[in-house]
N, C-alpha and C positions, 0 to 999 in steps of 0.2 A: 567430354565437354569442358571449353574452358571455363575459369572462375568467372567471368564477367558475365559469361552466357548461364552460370547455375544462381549468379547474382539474381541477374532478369526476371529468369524463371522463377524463383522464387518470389517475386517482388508482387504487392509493392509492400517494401519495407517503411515500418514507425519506428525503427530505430537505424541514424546514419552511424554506420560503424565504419571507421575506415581499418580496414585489413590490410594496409600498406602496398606497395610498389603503386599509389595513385588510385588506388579501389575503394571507392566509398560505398556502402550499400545503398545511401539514400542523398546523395550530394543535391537535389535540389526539393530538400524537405521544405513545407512551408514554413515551419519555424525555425531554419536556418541548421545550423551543427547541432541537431538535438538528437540525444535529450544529453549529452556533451558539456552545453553549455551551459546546461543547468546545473550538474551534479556541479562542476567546479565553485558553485556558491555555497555548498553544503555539505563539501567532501569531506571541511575540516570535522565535522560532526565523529566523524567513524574514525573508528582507531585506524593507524596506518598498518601496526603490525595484526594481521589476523592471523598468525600462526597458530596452531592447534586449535582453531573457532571450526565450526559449521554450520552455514548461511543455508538460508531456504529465504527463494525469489520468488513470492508469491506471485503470480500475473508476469512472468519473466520477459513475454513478448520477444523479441530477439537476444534476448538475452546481454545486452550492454551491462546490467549492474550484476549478474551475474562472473561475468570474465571481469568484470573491475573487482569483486571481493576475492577472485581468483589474484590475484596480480597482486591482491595485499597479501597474499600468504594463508589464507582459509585451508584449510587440511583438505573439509566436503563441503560441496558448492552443489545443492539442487535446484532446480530450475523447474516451477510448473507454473502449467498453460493450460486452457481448454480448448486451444486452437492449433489445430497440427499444422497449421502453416508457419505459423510464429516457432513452434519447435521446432522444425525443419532449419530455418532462418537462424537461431541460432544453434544449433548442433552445428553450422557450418560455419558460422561467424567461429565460434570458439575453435574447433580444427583447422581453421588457419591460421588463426593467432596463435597456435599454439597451445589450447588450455582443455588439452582432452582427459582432463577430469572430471570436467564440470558433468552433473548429469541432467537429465532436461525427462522429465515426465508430463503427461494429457491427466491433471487432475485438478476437479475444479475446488475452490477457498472452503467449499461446504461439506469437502471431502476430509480434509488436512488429519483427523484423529487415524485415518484407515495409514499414514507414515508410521504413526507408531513408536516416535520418537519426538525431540526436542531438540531446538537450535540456538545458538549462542546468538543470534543474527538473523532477525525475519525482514525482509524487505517486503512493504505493502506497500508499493507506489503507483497510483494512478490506476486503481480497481476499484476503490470502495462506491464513485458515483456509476460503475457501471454496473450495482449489484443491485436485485431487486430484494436483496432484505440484510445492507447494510450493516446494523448490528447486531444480527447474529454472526456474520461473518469475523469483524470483531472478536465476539466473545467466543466461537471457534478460536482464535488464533491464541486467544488466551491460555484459552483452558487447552490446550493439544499441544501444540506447538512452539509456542514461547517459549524460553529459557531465561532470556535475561533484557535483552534491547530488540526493539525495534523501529526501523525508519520508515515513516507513513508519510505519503503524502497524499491527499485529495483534492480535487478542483475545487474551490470555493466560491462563492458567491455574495454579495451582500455584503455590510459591513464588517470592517476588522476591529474592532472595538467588542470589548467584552465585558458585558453587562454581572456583575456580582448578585444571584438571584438568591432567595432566601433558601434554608433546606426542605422549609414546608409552605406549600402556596396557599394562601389563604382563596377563599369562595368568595369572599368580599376583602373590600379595602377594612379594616375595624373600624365598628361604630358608623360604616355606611352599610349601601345596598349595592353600592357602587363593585363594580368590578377592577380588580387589580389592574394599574396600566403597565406594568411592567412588559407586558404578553407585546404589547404595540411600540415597545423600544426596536430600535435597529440593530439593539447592540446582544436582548435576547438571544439564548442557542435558538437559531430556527434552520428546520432546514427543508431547503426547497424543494418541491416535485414537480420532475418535466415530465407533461405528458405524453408529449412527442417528439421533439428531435429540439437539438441543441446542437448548432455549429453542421448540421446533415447529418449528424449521430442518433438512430434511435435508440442504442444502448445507455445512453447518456441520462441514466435516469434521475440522477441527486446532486444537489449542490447545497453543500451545508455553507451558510457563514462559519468566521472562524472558532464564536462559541461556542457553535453546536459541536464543531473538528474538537476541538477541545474537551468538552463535554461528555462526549462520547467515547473519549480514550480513557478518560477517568472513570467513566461509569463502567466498563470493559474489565478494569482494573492497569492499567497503563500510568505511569505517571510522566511525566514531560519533563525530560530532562533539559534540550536544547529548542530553538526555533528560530535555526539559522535564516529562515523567509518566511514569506506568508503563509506558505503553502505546504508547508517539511516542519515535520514533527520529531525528532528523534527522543524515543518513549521506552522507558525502564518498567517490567514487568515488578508488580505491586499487589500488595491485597486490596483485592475489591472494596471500594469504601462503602457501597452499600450493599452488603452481605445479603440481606434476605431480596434485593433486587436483583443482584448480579447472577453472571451467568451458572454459578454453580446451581442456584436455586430455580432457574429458569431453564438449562440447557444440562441437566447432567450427564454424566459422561456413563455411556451404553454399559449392560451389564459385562464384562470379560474386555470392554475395550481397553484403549489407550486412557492414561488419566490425566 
């Protein structure tokens, strides 16, 4: 079979990768050369050289950011999905390019402790609004798999402005009966719930504004190094700022597991 014909067959692809001599996998994407032309707003984030690093792509889809941390020099580059079409897509994308290192596994964010290991480099890009419980997935990637950075990105919604909230919410305004109005700021972490389809997606289940995206990487234990867009978070593994909330306390990690 030729490549344009195991192209096809495969398709349709959500990532345009071009594999050269004029072969695009997705040349007439509705958002144009993506997701391409998105990374190049955010590339400077990530070190160029990843020599001796090891990247885990969480939600890897064809695999685009995976062969890109290949191409910087990553030693081990894995690749997981829940969707065997999307590994199929890229196991091929990367064999032509050239980068048959890369490994590409069917496991899903809620699995990540059963690796059993840690990456210098977690890519969470463009999964968290399709998950139906969000931050535990999170605090999975914390607690299992972090090592040191990682780059998040989420659809968001609502305002980009971010509300400074107190550490403890009062049940009244003091000295009323009144209720706090902070809750009906736009700048509030709120985060949205679709109950059915978003853009013809019913997977599309959440869309935080950007201080709940924020909010929730700190609560995780993540801190925010960069925010090269609205939407790209590039986050330093930290200790949990609220200890008896966070995931150690809430999600331990199984008796004989990974820690």
């Amino acid at each position: 079979m030729k490549l344009r014909e195991k192209i096809e067959a495969l398709g349709p692809w959500f990532h345009n990768i071009d594999l050269g001599g004029g072969l695009e996998t997705a040349p007439d994407h509705f958002l144009g050369d993506y997701p391409s032309f998105k990374f190049k707003t955010f590339a400077h984030v990530i070190p160029e050289d990843l020599s001796g690093k090891t990247v885990l792509d969480i939600g890897c889809n064809a695999g685009f950011y995976s062969v890109e941390m290949k191409r910087r020099g990553a030693a081990r580059v894995l690749g997981i999905d829940s969707d065997d079409r999307y590994l199929a897509q890229a196991r091929l994308a990367s064999e032509v390019l050239g980068f048959d290192g890369v490994e590409f596994r069917n496991l899903s964010v809620y699995d990540v402790a059963a690796l059993g290991e840690t990456f210098d480099l977690v890519i969470f890009m463009g999964v968290l609004y399709h998950l139906r419980h969000p931050l535990l997935a999170l605090d999975l990637i914390r607690e299992h798999v972090a090592g040191d950075l990682m780059l998040f990105q989420t659809m968001q919604q609502g305002s980009d402005d971010v509300l400074l909230v107190p550490e403890d919410h009062p049940f009244f305004v003091p000295g009323t009966t009144r209720p706090p109005g902070y809750f009906d700021n736009p700048a509030y972490p709120k985060m949205h719930f679709i109950e059915r389809e978003f853009a013809h997606d019913w997977t599309n289940w959440w869309a935080p504004n950007a201080a709940c995206s924020q909010a929730m990487l700190r609560a995780a234990g993540f801190a925010i190094e960069a925010h090269p867009e609205p939407e790209v978070y590039l986050c330093r593994v930290a200790p949990v700022p609220y200890a008896k909330y966070g995931p150690a306390a809430v999600y331990p990690a199984p008796a004989g597991g990974a820690a």
